[in-house]
ChimeraX commands (.cxc) that place a marker at each C-alpha (Angstrom):
marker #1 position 61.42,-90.99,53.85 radius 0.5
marker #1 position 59.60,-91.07,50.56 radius 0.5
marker #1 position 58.88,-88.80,47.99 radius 0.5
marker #1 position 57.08,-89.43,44.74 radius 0.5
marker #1 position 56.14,-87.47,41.77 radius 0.5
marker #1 position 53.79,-85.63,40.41 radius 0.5
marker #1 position 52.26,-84.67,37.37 radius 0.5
marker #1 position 53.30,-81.11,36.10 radius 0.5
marker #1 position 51.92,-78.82,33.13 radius 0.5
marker #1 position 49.74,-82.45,31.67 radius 0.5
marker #1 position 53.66,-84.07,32.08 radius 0.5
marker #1 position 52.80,-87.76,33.71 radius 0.5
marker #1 position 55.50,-89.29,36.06 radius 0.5
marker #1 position 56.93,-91.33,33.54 radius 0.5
marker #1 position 57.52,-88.50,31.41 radius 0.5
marker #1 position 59.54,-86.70,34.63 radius 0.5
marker #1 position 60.99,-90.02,35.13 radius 0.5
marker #1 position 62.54,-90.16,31.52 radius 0.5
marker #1 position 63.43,-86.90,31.64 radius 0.5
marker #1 position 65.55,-87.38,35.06 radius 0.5
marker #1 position 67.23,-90.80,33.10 radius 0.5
marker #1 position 67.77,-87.95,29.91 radius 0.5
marker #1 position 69.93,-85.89,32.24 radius 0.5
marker #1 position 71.69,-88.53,34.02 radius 0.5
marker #1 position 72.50,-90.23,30.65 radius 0.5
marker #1 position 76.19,-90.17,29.64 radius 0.5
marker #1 position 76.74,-87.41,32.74 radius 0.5
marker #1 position 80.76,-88.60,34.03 radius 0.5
marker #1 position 81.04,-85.88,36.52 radius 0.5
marker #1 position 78.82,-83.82,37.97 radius 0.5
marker #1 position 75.49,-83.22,39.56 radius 0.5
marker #1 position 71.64,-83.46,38.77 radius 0.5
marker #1 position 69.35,-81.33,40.45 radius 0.5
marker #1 position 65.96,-82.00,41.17 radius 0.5
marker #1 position 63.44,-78.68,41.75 radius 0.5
marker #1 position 60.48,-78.86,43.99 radius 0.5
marker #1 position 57.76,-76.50,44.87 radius 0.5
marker #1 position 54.60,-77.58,46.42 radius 0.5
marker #1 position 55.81,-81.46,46.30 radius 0.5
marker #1 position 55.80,-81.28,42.35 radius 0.5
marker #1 position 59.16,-80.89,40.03 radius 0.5
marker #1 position 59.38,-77.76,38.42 radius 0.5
marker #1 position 63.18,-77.92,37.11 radius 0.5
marker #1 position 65.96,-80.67,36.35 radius 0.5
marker #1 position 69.14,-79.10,35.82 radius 0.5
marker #1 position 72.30,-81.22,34.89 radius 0.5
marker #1 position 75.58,-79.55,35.91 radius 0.5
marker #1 position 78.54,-81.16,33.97 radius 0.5
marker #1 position 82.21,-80.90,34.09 radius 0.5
marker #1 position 84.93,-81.55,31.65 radius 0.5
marker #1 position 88.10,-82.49,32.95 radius 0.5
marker #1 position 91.25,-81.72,30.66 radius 0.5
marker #1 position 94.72,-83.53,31.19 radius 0.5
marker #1 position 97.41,-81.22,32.20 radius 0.5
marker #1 position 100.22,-81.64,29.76 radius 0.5
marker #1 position 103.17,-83.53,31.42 radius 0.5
marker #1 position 105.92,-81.67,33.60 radius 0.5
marker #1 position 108.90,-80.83,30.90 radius 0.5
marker #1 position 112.03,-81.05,31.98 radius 0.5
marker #1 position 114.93,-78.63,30.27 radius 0.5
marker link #1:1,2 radius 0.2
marker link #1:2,3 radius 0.2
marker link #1:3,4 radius 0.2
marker link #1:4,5 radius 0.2
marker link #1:5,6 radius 0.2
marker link #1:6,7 radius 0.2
marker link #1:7,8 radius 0.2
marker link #1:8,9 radius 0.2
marker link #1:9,10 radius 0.2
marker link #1:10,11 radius 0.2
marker link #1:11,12 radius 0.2
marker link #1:12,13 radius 0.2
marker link #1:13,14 radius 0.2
marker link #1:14,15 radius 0.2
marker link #1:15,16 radius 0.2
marker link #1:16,17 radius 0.2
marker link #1:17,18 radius 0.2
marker link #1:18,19 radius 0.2
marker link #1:19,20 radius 0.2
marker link #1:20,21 radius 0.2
marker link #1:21,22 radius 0.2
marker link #1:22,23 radius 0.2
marker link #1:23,24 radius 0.2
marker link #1:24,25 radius 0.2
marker link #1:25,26 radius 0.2
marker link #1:26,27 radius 0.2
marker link #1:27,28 radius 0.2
marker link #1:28,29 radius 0.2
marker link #1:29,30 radius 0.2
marker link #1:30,31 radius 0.2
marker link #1:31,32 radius 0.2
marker link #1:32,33 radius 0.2
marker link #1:33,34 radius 0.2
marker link #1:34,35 radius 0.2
marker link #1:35,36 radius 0.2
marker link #1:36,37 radius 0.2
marker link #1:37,38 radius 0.2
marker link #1:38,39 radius 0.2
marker link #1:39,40 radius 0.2
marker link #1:40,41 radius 0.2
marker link #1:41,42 radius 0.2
marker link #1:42,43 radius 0.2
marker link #1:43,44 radius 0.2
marker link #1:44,45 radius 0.2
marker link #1:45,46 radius 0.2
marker link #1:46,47 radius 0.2
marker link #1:47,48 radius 0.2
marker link #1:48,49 radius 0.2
marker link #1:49,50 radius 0.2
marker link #1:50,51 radius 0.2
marker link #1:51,52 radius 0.2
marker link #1:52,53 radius 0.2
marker link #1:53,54 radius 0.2
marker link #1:54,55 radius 0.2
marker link #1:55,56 radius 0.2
marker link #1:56,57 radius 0.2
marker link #1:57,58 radius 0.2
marker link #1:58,59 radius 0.2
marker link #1:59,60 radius 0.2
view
């Protein structure tokens, strides 16, 4: 299966290409997702999450 993309409001593919790399950049954990309508991309949302250490078990 293959997809490929589409130019969007003037936006080439390279610009939707840097744009993906933008929102995958630095991204630890969590997701990236891709919006299509009509095979063209119409949103790239990045979903991150911050994980915080639980302070250690204290025993009194």
């Amino acid at each position: 299966m293959s997809a490929s993309v589409r130019s969007i409001d003037g936006q080439d593919e390279a610009t939707i290409l840097r744009e993906i790399q933008s929102a995958l950049r630095d991204l630890r954990f969590g997701a990236v997702e891709i919006t299509v309508h009509n095979a063209q991309v119409v949103q790239i949302e990045r979903k991150e999450k911050f994980r915080l250490q639980q302070p250690g078990n204290k025993s009194g």
